[in-house]
Each structure stands twice: as structure tokens, then as C-alpha cells.
MOPAC internal coordinates of N, CA, C and O (Angstrom, degrees):
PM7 1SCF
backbone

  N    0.0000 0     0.00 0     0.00 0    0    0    0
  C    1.4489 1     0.00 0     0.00 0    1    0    0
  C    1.5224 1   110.21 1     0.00 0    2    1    0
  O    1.2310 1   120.04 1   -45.51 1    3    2    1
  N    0.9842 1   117.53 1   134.49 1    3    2    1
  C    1.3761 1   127.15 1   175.60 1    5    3    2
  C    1.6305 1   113.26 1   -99.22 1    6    5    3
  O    1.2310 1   118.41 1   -61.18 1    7    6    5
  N    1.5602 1   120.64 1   118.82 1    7    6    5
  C    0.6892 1   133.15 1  -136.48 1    9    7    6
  C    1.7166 1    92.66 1  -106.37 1   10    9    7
  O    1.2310 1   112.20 1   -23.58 1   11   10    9
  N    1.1277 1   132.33 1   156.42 1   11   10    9
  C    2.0491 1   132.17 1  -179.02 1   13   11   10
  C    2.0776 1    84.83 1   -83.30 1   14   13   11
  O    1.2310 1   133.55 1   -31.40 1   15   14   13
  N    1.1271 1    91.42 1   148.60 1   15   14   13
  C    1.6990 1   120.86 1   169.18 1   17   15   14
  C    1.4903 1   114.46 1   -92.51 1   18   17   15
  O    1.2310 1   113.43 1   -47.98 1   19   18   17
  N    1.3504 1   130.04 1   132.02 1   19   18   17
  C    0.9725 1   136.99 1  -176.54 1   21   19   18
  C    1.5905 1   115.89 1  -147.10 1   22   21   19
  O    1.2310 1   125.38 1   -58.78 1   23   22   21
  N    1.0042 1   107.27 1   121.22 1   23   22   21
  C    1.5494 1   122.55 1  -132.00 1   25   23   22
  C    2.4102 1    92.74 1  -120.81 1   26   25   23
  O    1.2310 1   126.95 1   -82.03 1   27   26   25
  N    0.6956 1   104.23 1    97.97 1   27   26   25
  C    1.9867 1   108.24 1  -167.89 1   29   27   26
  C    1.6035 1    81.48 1   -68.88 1   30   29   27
  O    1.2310 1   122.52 1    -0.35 1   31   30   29
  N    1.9173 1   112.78 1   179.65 1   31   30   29
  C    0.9101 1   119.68 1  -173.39 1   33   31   30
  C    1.9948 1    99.91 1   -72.90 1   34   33   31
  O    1.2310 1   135.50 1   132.58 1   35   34   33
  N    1.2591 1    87.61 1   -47.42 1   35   34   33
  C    1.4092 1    91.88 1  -157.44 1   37   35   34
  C    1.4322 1   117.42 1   -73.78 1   38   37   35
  O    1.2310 1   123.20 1  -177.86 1   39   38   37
  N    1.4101 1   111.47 1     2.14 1   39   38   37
  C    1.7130 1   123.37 1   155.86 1   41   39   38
  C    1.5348 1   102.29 1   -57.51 1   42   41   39
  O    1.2310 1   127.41 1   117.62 1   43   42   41
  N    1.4981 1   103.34 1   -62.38 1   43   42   41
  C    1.7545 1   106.34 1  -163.79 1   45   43   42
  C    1.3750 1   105.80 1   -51.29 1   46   45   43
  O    1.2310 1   119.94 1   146.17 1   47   46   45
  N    1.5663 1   117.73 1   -33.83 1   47   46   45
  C    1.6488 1   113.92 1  -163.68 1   49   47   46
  C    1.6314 1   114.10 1   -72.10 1   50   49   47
  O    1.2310 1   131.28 1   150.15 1   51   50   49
  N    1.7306 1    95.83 1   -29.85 1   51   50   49
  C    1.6671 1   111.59 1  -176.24 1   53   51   50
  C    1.8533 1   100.27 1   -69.87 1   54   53   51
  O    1.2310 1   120.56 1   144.32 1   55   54   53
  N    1.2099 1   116.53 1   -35.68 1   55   54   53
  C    1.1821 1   104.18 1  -179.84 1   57   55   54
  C    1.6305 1   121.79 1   -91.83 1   58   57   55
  O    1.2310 1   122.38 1   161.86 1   59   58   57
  N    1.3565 1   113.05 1   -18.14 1   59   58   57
  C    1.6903 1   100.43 1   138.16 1   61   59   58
  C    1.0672 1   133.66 1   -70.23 1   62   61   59
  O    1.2310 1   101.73 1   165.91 1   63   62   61
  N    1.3778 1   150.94 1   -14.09 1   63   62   61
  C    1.3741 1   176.05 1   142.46 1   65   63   62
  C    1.7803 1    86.33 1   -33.44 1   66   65   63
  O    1.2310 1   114.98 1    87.79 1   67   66   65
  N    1.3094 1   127.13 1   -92.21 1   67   66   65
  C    0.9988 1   150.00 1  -134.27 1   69   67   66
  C    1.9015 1    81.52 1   -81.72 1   70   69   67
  O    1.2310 1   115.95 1   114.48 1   71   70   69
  N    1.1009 1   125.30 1   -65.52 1   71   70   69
  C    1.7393 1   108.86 1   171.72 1   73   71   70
  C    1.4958 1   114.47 1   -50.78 1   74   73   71
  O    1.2310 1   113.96 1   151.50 1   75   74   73
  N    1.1884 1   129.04 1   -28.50 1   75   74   73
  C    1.3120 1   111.22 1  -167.35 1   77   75   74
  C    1.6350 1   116.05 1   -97.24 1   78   77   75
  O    1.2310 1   117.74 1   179.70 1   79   78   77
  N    1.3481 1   121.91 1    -0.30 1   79   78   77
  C    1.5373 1   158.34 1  -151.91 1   81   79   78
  C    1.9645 1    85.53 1  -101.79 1   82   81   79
  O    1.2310 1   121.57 1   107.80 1   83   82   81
  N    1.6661 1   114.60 1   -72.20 1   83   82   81
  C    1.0059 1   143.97 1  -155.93 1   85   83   82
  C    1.6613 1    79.25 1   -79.40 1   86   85   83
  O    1.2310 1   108.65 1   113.11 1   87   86   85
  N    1.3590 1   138.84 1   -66.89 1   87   86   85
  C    2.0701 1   122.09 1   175.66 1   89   87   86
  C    1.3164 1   115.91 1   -12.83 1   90   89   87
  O    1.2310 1   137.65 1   107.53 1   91   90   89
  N    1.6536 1    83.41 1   -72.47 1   91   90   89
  C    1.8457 1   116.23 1  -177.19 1   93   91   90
  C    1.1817 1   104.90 1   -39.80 1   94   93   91
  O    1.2310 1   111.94 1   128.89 1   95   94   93
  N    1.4334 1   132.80 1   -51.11 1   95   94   93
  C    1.6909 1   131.26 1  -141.04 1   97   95   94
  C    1.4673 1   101.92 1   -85.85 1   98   97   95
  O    1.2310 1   129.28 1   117.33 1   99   98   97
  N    1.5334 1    99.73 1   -62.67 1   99   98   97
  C    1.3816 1   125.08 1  -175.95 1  101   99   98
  C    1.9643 1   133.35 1  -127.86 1  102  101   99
  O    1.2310 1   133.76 1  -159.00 1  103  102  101
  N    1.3875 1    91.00 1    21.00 1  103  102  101
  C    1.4388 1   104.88 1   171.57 1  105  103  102
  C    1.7720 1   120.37 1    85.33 1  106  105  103
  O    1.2310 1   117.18 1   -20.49 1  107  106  105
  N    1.2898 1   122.96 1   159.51 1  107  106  105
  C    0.9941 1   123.58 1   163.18 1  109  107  106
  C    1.4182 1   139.88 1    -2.23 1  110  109  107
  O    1.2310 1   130.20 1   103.79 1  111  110  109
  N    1.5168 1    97.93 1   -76.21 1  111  110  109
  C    1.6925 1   121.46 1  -159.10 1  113  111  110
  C    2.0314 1    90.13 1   -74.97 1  114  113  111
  O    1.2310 1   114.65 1   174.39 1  115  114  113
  N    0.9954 1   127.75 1    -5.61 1  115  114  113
  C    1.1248 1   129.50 1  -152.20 1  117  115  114
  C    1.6093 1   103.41 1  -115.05 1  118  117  115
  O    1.2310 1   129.25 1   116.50 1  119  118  117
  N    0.7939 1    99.77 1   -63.50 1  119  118  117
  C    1.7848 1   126.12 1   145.88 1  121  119  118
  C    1.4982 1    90.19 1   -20.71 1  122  121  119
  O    1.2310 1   123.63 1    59.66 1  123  122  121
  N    1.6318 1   110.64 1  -120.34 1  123  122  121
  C    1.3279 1   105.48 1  -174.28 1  125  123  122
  C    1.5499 1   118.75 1   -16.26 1  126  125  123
  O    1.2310 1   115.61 1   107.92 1  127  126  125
  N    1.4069 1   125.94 1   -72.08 1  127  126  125
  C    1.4175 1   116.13 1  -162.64 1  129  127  126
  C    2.0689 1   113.45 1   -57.23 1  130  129  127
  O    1.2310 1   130.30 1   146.70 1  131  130  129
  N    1.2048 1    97.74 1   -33.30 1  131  130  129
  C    1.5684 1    98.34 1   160.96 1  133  131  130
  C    1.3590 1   135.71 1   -41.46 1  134  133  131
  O    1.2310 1   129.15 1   127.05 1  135  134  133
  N    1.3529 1    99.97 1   -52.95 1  135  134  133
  C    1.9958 1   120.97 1  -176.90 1  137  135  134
  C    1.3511 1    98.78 1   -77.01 1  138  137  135
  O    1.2310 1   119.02 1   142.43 1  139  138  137
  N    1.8312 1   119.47 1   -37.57 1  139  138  137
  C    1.4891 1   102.58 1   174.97 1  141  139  138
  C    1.4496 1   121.00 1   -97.69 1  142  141  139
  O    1.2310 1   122.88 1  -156.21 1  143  142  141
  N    1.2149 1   112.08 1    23.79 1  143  142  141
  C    1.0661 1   115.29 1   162.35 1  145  143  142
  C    2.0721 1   108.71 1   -97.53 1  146  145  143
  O    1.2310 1   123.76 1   154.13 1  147  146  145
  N    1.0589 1   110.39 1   -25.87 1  147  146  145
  C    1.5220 1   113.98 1  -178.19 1  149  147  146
  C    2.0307 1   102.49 1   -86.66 1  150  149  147
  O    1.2310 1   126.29 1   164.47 1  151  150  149
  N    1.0318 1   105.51 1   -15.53 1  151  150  149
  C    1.4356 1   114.47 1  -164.91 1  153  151  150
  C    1.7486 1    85.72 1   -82.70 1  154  153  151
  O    1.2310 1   123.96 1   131.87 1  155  154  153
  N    1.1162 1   110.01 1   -48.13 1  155  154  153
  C    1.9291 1   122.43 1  -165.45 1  157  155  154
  C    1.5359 1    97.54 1   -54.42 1  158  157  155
  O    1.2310 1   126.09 1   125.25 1  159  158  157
  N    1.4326 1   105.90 1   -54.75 1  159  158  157
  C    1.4416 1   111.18 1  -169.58 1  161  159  158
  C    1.4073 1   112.86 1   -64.13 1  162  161  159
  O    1.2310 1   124.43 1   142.21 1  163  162  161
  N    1.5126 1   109.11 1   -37.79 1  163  162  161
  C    1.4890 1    97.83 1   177.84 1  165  163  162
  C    1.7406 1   107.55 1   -82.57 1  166  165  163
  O    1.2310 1   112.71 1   177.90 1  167  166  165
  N    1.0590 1   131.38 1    -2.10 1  167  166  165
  C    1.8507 1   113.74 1   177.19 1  169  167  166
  C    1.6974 1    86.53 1   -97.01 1  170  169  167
  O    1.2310 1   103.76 1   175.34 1  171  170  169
  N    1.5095 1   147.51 1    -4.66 1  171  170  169
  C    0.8830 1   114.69 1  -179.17 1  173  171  170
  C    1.7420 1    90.58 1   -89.96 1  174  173  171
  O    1.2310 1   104.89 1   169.92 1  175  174  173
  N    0.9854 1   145.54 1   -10.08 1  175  174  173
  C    1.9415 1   118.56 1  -173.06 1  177  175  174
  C    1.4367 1    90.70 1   -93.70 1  178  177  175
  O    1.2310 1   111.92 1  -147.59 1  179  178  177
  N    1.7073 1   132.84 1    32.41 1  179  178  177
  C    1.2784 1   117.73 1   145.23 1  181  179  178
  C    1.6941 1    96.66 1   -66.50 1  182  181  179
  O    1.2310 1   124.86 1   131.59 1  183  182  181
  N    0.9194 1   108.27 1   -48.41 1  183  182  181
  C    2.2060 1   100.54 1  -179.99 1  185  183  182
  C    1.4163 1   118.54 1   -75.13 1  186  185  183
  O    1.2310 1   131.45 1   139.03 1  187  186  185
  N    1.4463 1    95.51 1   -40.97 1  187  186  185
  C    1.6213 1   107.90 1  -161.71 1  189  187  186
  C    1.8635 1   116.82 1   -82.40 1  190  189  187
  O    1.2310 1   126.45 1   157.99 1  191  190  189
  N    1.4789 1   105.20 1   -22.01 1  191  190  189
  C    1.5768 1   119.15 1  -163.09 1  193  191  190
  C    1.6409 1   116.47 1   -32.30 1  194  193  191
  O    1.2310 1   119.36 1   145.42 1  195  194  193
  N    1.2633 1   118.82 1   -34.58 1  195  194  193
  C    1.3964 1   146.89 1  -149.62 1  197  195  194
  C    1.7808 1    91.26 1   -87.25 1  198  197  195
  O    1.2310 1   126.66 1   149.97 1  199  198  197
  N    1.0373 1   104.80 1   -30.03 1  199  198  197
  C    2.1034 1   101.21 1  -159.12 1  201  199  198
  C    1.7773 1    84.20 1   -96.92 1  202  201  199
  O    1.2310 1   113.29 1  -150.26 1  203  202  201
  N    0.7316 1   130.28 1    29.74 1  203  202  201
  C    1.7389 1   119.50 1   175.19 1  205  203  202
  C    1.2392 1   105.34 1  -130.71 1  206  205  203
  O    1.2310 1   122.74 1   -37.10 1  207  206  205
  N    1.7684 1   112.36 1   142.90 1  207  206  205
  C    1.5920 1   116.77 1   176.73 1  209  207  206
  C    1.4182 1   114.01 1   -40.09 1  210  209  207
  O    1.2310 1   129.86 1   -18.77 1  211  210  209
  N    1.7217 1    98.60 1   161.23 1  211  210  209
  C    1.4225 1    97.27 1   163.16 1  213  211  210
  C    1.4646 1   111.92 1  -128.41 1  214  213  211
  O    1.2310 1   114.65 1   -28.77 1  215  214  213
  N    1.0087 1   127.74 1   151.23 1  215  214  213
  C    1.4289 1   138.95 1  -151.18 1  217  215  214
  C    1.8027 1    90.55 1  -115.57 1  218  217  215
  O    1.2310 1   120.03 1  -137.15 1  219  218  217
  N    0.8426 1   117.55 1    42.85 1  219  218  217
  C    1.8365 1   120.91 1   151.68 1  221  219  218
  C    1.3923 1   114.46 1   -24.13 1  222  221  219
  O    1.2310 1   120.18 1   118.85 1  223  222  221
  N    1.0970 1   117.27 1   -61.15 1  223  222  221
  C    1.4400 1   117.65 1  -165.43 1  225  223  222
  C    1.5026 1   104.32 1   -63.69 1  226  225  223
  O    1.2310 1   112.03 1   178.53 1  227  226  225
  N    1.3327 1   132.64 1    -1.47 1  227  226  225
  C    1.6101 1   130.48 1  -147.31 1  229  227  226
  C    1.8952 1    89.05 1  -124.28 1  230  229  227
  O    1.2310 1   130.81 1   139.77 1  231  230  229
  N    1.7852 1    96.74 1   -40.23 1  231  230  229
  C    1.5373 1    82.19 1  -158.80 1  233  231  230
  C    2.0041 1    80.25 1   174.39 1  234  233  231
  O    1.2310 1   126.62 1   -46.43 1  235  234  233
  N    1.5898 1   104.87 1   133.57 1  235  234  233
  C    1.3576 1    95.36 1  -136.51 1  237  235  234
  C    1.8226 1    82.75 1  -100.27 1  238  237  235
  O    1.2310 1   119.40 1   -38.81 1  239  238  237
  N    1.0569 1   118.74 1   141.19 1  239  238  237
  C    1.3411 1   142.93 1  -139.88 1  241  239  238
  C    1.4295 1   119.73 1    49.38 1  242  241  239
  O    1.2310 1   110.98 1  -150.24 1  243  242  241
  N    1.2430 1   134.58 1    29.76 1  243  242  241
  C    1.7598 1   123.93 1   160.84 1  245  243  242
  C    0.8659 1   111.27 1   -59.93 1  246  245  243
  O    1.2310 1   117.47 1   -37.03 1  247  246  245
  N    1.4725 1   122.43 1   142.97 1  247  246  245
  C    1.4481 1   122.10 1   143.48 1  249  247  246
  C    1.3727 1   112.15 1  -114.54 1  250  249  247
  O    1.2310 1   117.23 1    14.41 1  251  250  249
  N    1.6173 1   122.88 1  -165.59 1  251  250  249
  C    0.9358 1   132.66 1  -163.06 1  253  251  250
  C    1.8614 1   105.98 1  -157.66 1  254  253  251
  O    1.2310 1   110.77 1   -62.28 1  255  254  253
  N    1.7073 1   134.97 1   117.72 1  255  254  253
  C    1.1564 1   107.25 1   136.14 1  257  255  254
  C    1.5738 1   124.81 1  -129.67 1  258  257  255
  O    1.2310 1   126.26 1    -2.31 1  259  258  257
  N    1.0620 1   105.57 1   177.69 1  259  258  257
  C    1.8233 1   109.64 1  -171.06 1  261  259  258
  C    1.5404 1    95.60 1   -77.65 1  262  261  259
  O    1.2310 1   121.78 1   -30.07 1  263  262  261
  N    1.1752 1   114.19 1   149.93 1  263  262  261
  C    1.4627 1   127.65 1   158.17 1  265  263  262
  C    1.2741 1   110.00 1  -159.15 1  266  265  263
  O    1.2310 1   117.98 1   -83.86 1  267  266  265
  N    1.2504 1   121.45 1    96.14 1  267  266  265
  C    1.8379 1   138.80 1  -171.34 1  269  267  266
  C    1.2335 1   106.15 1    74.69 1  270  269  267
  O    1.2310 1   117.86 1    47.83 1  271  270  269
  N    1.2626 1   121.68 1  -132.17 1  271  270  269
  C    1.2330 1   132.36 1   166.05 1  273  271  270
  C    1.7617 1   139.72 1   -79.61 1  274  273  271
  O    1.2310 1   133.03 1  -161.87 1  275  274  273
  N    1.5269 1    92.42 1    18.13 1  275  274  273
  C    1.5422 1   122.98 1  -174.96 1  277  275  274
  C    1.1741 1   129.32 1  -133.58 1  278  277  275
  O    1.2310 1   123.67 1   -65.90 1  279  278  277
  N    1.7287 1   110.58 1   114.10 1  279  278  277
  C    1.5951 1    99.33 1  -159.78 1  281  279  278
  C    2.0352 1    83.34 1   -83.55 1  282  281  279
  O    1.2310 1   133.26 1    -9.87 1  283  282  281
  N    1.3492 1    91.97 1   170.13 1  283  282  281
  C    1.9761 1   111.54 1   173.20 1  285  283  282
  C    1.3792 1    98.06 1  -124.17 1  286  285  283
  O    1.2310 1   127.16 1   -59.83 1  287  286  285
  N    1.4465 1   103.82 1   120.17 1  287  286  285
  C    1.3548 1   117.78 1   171.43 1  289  287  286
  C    1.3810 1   112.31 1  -106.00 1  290  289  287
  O    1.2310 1   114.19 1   -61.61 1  291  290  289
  N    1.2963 1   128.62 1   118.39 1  291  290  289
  C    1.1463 1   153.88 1  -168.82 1  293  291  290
  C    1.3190 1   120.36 1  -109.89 1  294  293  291
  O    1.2310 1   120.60 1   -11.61 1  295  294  293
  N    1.6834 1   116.46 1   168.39 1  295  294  293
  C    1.4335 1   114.27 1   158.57 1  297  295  294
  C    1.3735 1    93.65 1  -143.32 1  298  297  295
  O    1.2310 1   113.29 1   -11.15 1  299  298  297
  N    1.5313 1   130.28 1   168.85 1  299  298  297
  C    1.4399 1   128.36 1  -172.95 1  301  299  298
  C    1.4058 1   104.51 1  -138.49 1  302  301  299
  O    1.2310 1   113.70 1   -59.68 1  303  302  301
  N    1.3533 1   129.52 1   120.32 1  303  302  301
  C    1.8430 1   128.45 1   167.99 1  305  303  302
  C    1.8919 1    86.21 1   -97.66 1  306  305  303
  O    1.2310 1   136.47 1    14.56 1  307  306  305
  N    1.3954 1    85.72 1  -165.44 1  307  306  305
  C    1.6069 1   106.73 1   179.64 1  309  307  306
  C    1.5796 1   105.35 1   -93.57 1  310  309  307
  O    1.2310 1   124.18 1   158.89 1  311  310  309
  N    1.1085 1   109.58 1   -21.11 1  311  310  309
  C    1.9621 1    98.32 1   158.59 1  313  311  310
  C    1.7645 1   141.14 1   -94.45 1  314  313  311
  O    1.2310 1   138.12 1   162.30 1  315  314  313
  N    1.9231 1    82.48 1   -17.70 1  315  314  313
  C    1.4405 1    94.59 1  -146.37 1  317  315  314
  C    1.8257 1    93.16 1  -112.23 1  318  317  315
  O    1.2310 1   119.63 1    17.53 1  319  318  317
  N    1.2688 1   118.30 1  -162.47 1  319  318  317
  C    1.3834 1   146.32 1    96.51 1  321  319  318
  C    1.2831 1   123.02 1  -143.79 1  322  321  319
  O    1.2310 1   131.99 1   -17.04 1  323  322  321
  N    1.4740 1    94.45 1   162.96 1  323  322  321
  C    1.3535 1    93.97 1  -172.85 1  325  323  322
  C    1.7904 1   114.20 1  -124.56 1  326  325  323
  O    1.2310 1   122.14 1   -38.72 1  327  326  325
  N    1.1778 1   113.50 1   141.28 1  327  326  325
  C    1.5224 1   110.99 1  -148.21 1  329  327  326
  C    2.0036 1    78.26 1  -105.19 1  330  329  327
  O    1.2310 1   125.40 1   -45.12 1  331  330  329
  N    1.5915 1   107.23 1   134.88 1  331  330  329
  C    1.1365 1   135.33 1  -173.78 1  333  331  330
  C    1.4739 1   114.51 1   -68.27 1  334  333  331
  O    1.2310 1   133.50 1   103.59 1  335  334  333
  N    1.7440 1    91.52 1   -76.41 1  335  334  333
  C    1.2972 1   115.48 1  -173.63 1  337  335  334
  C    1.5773 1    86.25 1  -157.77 1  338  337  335
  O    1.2310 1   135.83 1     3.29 1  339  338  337
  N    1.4687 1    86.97 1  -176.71 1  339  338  337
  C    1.9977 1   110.46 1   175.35 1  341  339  338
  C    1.4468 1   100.15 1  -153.27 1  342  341  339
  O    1.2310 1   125.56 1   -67.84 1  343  342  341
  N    1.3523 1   106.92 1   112.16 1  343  342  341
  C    1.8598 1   118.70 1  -169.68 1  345  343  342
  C    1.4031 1    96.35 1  -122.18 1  346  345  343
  O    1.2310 1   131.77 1   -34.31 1  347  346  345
  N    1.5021 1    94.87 1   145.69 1  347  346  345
  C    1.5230 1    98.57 1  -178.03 1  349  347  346
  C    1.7186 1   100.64 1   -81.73 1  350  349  347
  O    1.2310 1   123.08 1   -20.91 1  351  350  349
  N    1.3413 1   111.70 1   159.09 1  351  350  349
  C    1.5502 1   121.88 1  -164.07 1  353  351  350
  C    1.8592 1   103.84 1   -60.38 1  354  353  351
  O    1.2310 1   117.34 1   144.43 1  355  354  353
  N    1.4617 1   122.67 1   -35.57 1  355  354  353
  C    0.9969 1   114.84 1   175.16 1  357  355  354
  C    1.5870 1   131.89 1   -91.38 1  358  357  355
  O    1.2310 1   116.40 1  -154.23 1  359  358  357
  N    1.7786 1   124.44 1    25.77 1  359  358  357
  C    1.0055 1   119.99 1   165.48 1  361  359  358
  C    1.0376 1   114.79 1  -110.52 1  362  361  359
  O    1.2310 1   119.66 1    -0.71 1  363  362  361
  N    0.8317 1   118.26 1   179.29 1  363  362  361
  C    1.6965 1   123.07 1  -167.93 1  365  363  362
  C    1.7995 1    94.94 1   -94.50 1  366  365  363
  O    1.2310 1   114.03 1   -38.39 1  367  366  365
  N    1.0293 1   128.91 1   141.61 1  367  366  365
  C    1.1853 1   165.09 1  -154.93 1  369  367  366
  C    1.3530 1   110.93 1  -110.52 1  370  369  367
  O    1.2310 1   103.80 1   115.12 1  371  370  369
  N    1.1655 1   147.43 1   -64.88 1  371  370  369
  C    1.3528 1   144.71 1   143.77 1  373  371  370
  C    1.4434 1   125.16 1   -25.60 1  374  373  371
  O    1.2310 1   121.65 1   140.89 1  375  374  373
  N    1.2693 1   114.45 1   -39.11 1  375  374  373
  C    1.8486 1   117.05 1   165.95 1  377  375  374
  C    1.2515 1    89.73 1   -63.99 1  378  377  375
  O    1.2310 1    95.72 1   118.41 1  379  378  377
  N    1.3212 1   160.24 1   -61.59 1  379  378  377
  C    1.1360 1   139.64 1  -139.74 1  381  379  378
  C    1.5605 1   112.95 1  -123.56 1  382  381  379
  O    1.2310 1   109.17 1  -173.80 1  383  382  381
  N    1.4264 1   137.89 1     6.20 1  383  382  381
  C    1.1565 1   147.93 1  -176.68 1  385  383  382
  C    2.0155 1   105.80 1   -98.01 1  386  385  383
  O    1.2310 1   130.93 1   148.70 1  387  386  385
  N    1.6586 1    96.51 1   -31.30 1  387  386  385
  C    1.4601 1    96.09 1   174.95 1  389  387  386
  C    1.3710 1   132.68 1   -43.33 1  390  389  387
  O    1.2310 1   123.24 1   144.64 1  391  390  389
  N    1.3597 1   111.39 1   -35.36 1  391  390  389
  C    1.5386 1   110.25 1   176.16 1  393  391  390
  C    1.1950 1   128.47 1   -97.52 1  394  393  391
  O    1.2310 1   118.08 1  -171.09 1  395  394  393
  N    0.9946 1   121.27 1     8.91 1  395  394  393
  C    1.6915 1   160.65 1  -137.83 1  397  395  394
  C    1.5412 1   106.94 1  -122.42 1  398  397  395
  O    1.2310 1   124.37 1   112.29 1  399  398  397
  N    1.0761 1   109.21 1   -67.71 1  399  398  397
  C    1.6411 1   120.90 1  -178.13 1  401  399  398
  C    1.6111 1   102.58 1  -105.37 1  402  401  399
  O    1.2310 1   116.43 1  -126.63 1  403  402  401
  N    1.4066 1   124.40 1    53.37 1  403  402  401
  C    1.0804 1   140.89 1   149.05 1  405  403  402
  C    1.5032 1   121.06 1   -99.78 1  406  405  403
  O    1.2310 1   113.48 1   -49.18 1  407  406  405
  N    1.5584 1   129.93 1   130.82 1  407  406  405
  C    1.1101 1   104.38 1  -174.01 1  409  407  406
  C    1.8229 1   140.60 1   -70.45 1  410  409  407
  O    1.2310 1   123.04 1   -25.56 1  411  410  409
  N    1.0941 1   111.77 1   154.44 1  411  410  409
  C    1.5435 1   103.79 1  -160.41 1  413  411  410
  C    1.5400 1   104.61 1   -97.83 1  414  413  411
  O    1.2310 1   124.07 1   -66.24 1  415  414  413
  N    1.3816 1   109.79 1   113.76 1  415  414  413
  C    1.5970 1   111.52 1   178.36 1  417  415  414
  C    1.3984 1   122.48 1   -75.54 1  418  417  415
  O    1.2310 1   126.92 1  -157.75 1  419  418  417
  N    1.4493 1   104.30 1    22.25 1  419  418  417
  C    1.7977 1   109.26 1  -162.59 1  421  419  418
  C    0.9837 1   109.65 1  -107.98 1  422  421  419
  O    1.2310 1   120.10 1   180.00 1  423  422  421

């Protein structure tokens, strides 16, 4: 079953962050293939979401998977997921997962 994508604000910002980082470094054409390479990974855990750790201790069903240099923090129902954030592999994850895996009264 393929599950609908749900994308928080601060996913979208990490993945402009993370294209415009990747402009700066190494240009354009590079750029693009980067973001669609992180974009791929996240429409594939519409199937796949379920086979990746879960980070319980952080926030009780998270998961997490790598795609380049960016873990995807997720959560998974039986229709959905929902994409957290997108952190590059070397920051700490907890500075920025805190407000995130708070519950949402909305």
C-alpha cells in the first residue's frame, strides 16, 4: 500500500536549506540532482517506511532513514507518513527534533 506523503513546515525549509547549501558548494546542476535524490528517498517510504529504525526513545514511533548526507525523520500511520525534518548526518538531531516531536494540537 502506498501510503499519502506529508511533508511539516520545517521538512520543506530543510530541503531548501540543503539545495541551496549544495548551489553554494558546488553549483546548480548538482544542487538539483542532490534534492532529487533526497526527494526519491522520501516518496519511496510511501512502501518502504515500516523497514527503518525507530527512534522510541526520541518520540514514540519515529523513525529515521539515511539518504546521502541526511538522515529523514519521519513518523508512519496506516495511511500516511509524515516527514519530520531532513538533518544533515552531522548535526545533532535533538536541537532540532524538539519541537517537532511535540504533540500537535491541530
Amino acid at each position: 500500500m502506498k501510503r499519502r506523503l506529508i511533508y511539516r513546515p520545517e521538512a520543506l525549509a530543510d530541503l531548501d536549506n540543503a539545495e541551496a547549501y549544495t548551489r553554494d558548494r558546488w553549483g546548480g546542476a548538482q544542487a538539483r540532482r542532490y534534492v532529487a535524490g533526497l526527494v526519491a528517498d522520501i516518496k519511496a517510504l510511501r512502501i518502504s517506511a515500516l523497514r527503518y529504525p525507530l527512534y522510541s526513545d526520541v518520540h514514540p514511533g519515529l523513525r529515521r532513514r539515511r539518504s546521502a548526507m541526511h538522515h529523514i525523520y519521519f513518523l508512519v500511520s496506516p495511511d500516511r507518513v509524515e516527514i519530520l525534518r531532513i538533518i544533515h548526518v552531522q548535526r545533532d538531531p535533538g536541537l532540532h527534533l524538539r519541537d517537532e516531536t511535540q504533540e500537535d494540537d491541530g
